[in-house]
N, C-alpha and C positions, 0 to 999 in steps of 0.2 A: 570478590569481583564477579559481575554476575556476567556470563559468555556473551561472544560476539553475537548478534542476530545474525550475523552474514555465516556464509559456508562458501569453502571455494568447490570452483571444481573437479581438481586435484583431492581433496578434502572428503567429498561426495562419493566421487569413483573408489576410494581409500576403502571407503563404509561397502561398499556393495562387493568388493573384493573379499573384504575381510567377513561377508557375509550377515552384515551386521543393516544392510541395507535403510531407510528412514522410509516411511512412506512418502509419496514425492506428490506435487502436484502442478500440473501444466496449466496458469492463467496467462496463457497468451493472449492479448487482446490490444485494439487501435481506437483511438478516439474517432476517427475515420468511419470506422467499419463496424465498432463493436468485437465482442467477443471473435476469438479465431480458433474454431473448432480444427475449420480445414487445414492449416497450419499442422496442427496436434496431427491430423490424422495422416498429414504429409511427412513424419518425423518428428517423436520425440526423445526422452530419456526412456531408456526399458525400465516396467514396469507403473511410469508418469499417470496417474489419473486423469482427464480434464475436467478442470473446475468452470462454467462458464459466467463470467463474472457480473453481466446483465442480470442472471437467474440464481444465481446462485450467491452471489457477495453484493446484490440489490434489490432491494424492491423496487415495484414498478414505478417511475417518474409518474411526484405528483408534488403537491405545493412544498413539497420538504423540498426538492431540486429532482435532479438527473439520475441521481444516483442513492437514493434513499438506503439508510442500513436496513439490509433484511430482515425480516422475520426472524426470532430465534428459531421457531422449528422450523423453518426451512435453509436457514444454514446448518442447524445439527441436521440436515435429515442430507443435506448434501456431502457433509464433513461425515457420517456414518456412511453414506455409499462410495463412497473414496475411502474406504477403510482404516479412518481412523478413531482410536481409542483414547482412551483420557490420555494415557501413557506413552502413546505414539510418539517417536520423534519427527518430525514434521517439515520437509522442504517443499520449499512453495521455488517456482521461476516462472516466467516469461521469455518473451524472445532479445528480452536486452537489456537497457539496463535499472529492470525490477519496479517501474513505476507501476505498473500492474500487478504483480507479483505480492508487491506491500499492500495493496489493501487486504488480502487473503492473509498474511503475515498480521497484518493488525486487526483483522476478525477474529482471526483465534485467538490473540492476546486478551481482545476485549471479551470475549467468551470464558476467558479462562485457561488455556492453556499454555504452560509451561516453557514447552519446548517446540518451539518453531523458528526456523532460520529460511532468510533469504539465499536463494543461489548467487553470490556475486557475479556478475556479467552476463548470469542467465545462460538462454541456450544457446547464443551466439558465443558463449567462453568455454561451454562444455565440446561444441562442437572444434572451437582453436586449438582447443588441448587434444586434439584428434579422438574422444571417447565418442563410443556406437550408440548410434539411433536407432530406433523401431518405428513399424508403424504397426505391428499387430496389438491390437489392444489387451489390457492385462485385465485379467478376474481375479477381484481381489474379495476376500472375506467381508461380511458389512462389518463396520465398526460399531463401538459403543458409545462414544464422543455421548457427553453431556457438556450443558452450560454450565459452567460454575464463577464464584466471583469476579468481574473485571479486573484484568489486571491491564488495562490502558484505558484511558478518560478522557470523555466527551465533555465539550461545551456548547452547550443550553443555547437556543436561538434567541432565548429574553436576556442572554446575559451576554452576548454578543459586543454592545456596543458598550457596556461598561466595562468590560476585562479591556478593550481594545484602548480605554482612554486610562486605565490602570496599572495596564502589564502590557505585553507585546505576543502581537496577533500577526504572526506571518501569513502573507498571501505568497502562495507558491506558482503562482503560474507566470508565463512570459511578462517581461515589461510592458513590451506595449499593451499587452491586456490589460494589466493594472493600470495602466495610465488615462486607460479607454481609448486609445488613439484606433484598435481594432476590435473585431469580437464575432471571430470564426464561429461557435456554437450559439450562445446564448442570446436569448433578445435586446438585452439591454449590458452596454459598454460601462465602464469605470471599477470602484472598488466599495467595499466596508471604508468609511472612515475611522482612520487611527490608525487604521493597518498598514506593514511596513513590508514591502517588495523583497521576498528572496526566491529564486525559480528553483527548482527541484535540476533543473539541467546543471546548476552551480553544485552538485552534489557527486557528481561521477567523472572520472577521467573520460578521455577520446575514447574508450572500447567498452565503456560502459560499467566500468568498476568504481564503486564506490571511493572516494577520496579517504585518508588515513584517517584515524580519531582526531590523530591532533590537528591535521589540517583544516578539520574541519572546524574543531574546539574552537581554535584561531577565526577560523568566518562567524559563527555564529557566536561568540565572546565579543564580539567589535558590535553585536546588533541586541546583544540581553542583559543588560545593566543588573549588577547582583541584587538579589532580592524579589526578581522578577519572575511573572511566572508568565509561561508560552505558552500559543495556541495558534494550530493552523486549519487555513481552508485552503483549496484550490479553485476549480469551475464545480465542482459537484464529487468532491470526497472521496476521490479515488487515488491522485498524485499528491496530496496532501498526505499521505499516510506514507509515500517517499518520503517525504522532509520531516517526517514522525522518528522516522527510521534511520533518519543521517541526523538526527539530534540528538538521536538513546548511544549513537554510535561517540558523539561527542563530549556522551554522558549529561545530555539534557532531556530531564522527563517533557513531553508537552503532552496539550490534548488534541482531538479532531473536534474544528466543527464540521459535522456529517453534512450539513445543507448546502454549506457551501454559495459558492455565488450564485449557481442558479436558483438556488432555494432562496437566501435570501431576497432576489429581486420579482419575487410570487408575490411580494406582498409591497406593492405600491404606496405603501407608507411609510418605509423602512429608507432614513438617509441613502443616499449614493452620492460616492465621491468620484 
């Protein structure tokens, strides 16, 4: 049985007492505002990195959508100055609950690395359990981090719309945005057709902790008919890697589509439902 991706906070503090510390890394960040350096430098975990997740877990917005996957060398060159090594054990959090934090979580997957866990409830559950904050910044050794084979899988913008009428292609974002009845970011409302609504919020209890395996086994078995295979987007590939995360947890492999909604509706000849 292969380990939880989650780590609690309890769990975390555990390792750092016992001297055994992970390298840790702070993607705070708002769809709002963007990445949240200031946050980081108002408090975080001692010894926390900041990853910024515009620059660092994206390339720059362009016809892929909002949130393009980066460059390989500029995520190794980021994942190396956050000091980590192939071998590193790896906690990634945010300020709550992880929807940022997992795309950093499924970088390094898809890079190839082994061992990386989400902080369950983030820093808002490290701070509940009464564990110290910093704000002095930590020098850390650069790391060796190389890319090596994916171990989490991507679906193809050409292959979008036949996986969606073959297998089941969750769209992770609010209701009403899938229904287009709204559409706070992007220019254009609705969805992928075929695609079936489940929100990454249906993923976490009140405090922002992720729901049990089998709870969630239970949501996500009533919506993947056996034999099927999954794939998610969100608005642009960043809270989709949430609901990547609360389906490995369920014990169901899926892919990311990276492009996501905003990428898909770059190209004005692509269905919208």
């Amino acid at each position: 049985m292969n380990p939880s991706p989650l780590i609690s906070a309890t769990e975390l503090h555990d390792l750092f007492e016992m001297g055994r510390a992970p390298v840790v890394l702070d993607i705070r960040f708002t769809l709002q505002t963007g990445s949240d350096r200031s946050g980081y430098e108002a408090g975080h975990i001692p010894t926390a990195q900041f990853i910024d997740l515009d620059t660092d877990l994206a390339a720059p917005p362009d016809h892929r959508g909002r949130h393009p996957l980066p460059d390989v060398e500029t995520f190794v060159a980021a994942m190396r100055g956050a000091g980590v090594n192939n071998d590193s054990p790896v906690v990634v959090y945010d300020g709550g609950p992880a929807t940022a934090a997992a795309r950093a979580w499924w970088l390094l997957r898809y890079h190839g690395h082994p061992d990386v866990r989400v902080l369950d409830g983030g820093l808002a559950r490290w701070v509940a359990e009464g564990y110290a904050t910093g704000t002095e910044p930590s020098i850390v050794a650069a790391g060796s981090f190389t890319a090596r084979s994916p171990l989490a899988r991507v679906l193809d913008v050409d292959d979008v719309l036949d996986f969606a009428r073959e297998n089941i292609l969750l769209d992770a974002r609010a209701p009403e945005r899938f229904r287009g009845e709204v559409e706070p970011v992007d220019p254009v409302a609705g969805h992928i057709p075929g695609a079936v609504n489940r929100p990454t919020t249906e993923n976490v209890d009140s405090d922002g902790r992720f729901l049990s395996p089998e709870v969630l086994n239970g949501t996500f078995g009533g919506l993947v008919p056996e034999g099927k295979d999954v794939a998610v987007y969100c608005g642009s590939g960043v809270t989709a890697a949430h609901q990547i995360l609360a389906l490995e947890l369920a014990g169901i492999d899926a892919a990311l589509y990276p492009g996501s909604w905003s990428g898909w509706i770059t190209d004005p000849t692509r269905p919208r439902a």
